[in-house]
C-alpha positions as CSV (number, residue, x, y, z in Angstrom):
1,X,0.1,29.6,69.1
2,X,2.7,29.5,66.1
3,X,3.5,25.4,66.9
4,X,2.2,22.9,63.8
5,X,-0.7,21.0,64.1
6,X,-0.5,17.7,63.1
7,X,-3.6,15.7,62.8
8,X,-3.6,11.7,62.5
9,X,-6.5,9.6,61.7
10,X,-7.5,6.3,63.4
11,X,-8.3,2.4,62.3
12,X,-8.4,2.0,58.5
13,X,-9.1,5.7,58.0
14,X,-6.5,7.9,56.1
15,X,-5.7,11.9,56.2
16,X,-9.2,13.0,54.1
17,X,-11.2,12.0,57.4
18,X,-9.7,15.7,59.1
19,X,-11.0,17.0,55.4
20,X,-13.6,19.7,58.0
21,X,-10.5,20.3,60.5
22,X,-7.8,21.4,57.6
23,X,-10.7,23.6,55.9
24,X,-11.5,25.5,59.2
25,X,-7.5,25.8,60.5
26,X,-6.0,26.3,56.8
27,X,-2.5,25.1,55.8
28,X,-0.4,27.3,57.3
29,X,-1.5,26.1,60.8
30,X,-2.7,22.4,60.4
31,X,-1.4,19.1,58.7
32,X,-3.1,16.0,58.7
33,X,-1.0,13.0,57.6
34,X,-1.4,9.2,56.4
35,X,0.0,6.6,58.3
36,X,1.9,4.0,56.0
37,X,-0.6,1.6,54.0
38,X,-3.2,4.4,54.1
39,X,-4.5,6.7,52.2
40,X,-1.2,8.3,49.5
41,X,1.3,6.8,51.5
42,X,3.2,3.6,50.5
43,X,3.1,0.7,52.9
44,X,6.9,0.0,54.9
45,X,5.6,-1.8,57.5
46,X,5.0,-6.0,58.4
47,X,1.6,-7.5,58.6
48,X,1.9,-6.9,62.6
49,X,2.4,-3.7,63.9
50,X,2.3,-2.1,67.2
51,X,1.1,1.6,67.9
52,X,4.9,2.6,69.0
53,X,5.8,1.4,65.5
54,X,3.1,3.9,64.0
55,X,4.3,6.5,66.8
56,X,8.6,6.0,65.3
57,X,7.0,6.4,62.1
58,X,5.1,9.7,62.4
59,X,8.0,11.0,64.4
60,X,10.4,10.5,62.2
61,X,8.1,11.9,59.4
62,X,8.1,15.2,61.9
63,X,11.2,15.8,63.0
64,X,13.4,14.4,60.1
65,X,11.2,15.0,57.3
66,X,9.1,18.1,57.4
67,X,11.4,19.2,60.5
68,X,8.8,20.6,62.5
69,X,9.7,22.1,65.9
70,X,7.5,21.2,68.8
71,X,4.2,20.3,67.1
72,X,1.0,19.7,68.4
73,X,-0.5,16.1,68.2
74,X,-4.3,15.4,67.5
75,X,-5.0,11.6,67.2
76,X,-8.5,10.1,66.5
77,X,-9.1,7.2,67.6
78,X,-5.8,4.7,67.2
79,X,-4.5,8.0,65.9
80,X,-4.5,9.5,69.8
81,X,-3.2,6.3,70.6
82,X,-0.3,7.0,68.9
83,X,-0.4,10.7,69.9
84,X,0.0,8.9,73.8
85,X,2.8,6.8,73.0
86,X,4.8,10.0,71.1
87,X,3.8,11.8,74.6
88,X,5.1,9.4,76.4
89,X,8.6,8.9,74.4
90,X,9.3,12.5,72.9
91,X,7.6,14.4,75.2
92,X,10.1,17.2,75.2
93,X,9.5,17.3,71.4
94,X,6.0,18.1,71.5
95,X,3.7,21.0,72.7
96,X,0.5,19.1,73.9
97,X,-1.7,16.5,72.7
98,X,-5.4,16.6,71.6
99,X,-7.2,12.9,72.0
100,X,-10.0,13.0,70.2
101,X,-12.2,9.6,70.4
102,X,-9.4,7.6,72.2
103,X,-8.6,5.9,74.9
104,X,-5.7,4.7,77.4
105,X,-6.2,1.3,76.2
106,X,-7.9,0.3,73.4
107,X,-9.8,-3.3,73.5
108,X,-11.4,-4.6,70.1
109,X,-14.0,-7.0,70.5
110,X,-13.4,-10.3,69.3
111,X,-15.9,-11.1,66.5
112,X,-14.8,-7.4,65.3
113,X,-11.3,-8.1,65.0
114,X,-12.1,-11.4,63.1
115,X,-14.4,-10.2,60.7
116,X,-11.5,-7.0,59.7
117,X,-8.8,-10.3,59.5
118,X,-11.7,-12.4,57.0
119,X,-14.2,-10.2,55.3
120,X,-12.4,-6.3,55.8
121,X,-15.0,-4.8,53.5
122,X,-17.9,-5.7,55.7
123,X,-16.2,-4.7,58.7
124,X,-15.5,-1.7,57.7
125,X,-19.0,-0.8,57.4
126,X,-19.6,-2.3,60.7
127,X,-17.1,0.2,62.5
128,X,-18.8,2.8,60.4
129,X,-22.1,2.2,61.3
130,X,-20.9,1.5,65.4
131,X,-18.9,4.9,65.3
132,X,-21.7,7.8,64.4
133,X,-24.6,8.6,66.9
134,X,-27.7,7.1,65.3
135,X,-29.0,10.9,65.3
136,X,-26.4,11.5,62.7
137,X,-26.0,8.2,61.5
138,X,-27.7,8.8,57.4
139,X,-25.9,12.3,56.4
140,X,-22.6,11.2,58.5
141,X,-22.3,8.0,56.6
142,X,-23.6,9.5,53.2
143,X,-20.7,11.9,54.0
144,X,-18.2,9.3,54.7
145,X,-19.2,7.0,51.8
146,X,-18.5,10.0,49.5
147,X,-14.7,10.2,50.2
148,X,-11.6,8.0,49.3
149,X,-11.0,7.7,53.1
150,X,-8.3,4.4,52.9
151,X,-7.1,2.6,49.6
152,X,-6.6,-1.0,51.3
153,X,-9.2,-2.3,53.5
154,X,-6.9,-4.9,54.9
155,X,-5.2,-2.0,56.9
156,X,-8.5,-2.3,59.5
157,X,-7.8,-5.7,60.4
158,X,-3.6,-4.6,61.2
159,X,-5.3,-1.5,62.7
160,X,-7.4,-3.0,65.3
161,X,-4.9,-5.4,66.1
162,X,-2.0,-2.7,66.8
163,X,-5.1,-1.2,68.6
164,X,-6.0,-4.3,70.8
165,X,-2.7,-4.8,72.4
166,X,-2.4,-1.5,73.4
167,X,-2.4,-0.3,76.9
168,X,-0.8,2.7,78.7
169,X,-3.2,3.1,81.6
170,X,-0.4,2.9,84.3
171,X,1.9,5.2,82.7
172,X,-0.5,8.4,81.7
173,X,0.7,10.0,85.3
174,X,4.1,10.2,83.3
175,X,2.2,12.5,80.9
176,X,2.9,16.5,81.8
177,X,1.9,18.0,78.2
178,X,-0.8,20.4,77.8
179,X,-3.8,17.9,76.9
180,X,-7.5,18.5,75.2
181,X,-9.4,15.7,75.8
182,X,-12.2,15.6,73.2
183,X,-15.3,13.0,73.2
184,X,-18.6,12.6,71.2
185,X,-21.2,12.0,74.4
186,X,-23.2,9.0,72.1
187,X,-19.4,7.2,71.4
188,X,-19.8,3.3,71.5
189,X,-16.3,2.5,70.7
190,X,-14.5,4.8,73.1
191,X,-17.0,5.6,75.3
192,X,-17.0,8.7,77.2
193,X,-15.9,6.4,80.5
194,X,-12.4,6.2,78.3
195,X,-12.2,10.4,78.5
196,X,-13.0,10.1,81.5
197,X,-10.3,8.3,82.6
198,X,-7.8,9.8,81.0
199,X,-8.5,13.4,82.5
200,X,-8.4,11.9,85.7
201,X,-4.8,10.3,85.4
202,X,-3.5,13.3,83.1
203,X,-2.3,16.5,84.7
204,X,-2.8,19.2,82.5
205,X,-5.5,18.1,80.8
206,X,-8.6,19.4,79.6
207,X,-11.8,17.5,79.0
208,X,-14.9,18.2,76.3
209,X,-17.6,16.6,75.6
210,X,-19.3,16.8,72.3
211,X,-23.3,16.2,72.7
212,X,-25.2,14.3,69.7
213,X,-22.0,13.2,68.0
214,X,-20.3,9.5,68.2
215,X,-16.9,8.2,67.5
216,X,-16.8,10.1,64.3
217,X,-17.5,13.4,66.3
218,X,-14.5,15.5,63.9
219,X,-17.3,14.6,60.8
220,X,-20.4,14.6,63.1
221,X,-20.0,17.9,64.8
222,X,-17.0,19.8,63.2
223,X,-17.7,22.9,64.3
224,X,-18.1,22.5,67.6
225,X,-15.0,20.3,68.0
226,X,-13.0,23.2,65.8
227,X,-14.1,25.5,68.1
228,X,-12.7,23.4,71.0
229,X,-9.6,23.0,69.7
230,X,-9.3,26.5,69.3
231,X,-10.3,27.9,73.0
232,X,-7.8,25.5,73.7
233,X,-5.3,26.3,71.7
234,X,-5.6,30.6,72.9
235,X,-5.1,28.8,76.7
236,X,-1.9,27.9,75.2
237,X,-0.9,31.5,75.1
């Protein structure tokens, strides 16, 4: 399979979180991008946002910029949201989607969301210590702490608020792309239930579960889900 591999990265996260993903597939196969506000890239967006904005963004970034030819989309998290919405508007751009840690709609709770719009630093631990399986939750968040993952914590609040508002549960029927669906079994903020659905209401889709990983299941268990991306990928032909 010769198509890119573009990987984006979820609420408040940046590029360095598919750090285990770009080491295993290498550059010549696999890019992993920051959204705008995040990570290296400069922020050209409002205060409010919606995932479709995100999904223009990146798909302008693909086609105009780097001017790939029918890549493959892997979204974490709000980052599979917006690999959903590119399915759904470019799909004859695109070779297949991998939803990793996602979901068709993506409800934040309420005292979450507040807490990212008045205190982001202390949210931001709070997702991090909600998205790993307690089994993994010491070296996972050691891990995590060690890395530069986002420059402005304020992007967690816009984030979760693009995220909240997002719903395409009636329209993933529309969605005829080669899918991997990819799910840490111990996820408490996309729960496998979320996967679940989405392999139901998607055609070709494939679904994988991940045992003793969470939300973070590309840092928890990186080997297994590399090697699920790649039996999927050799389906591909």
């Amino acid at each position: 399979m010769n198509q890119p591999l573009v990987f984006i990265h979820g609420s408040g996260d940046s590029s360095r979180v598919w750090r285990l993903q770009l080491e295993h597939f290498g550059p010549q196969r696999a890019l992993a991008i920051d959204l705008p506000g995040h990570g290296q890239r400069p922020d050209t967006l409002p205060a409010e946002v919606q995932v479709q904005d995100y999904a223009h963004i990146v798909y302008e970034l693909l086609t105009h910029d780097l001017q790939f030819e029918q890549p493959i989309i892997a979204g974490h998290s709000l980052g599979g949201a917006i690999a959903l919405s590119m399915a759904l508007e470019y799909s004859s751009r695109l070779t297949g989607l991998i939803l990793i840690g996602t979901g068709a709609r993506l409800r934040v709770h309420p005292s979450l969301l507040e807490a990212a719009h008045t205190s982001p630093q202390e949210a931001k631990v709070r997702v991090s210590e909600l998205a790993v399986a307690q089994t993994n939750a010491t070296a996972t968040l050691s891990s995590l702490a060690q890395e530069p993952i986002t420059a402005d914590p304020t992007m967690l609040y816009r984030d979760l608020a693009a995220c909240n508002i997002f719903d395409v549960m009636p329209r993933l029927h529309e969605i005829q792309l080669p899918t991997l669906i990819i799910c840490g079994t111990e996820d408490r903020l996309t729960p496998v239930k979320y996967s679940e659905y989405m392999h139901q209401h998607i055609a070709h889709s494939t679904l994988c579960l991940i045992p003793d990983a969470g939300h973070y299941v590309i840092r928890e268990q990186p080997e297994l889900v590399n090697q699920a991306i790649e039996a999927w990928l050799h389906t591909l032909g």
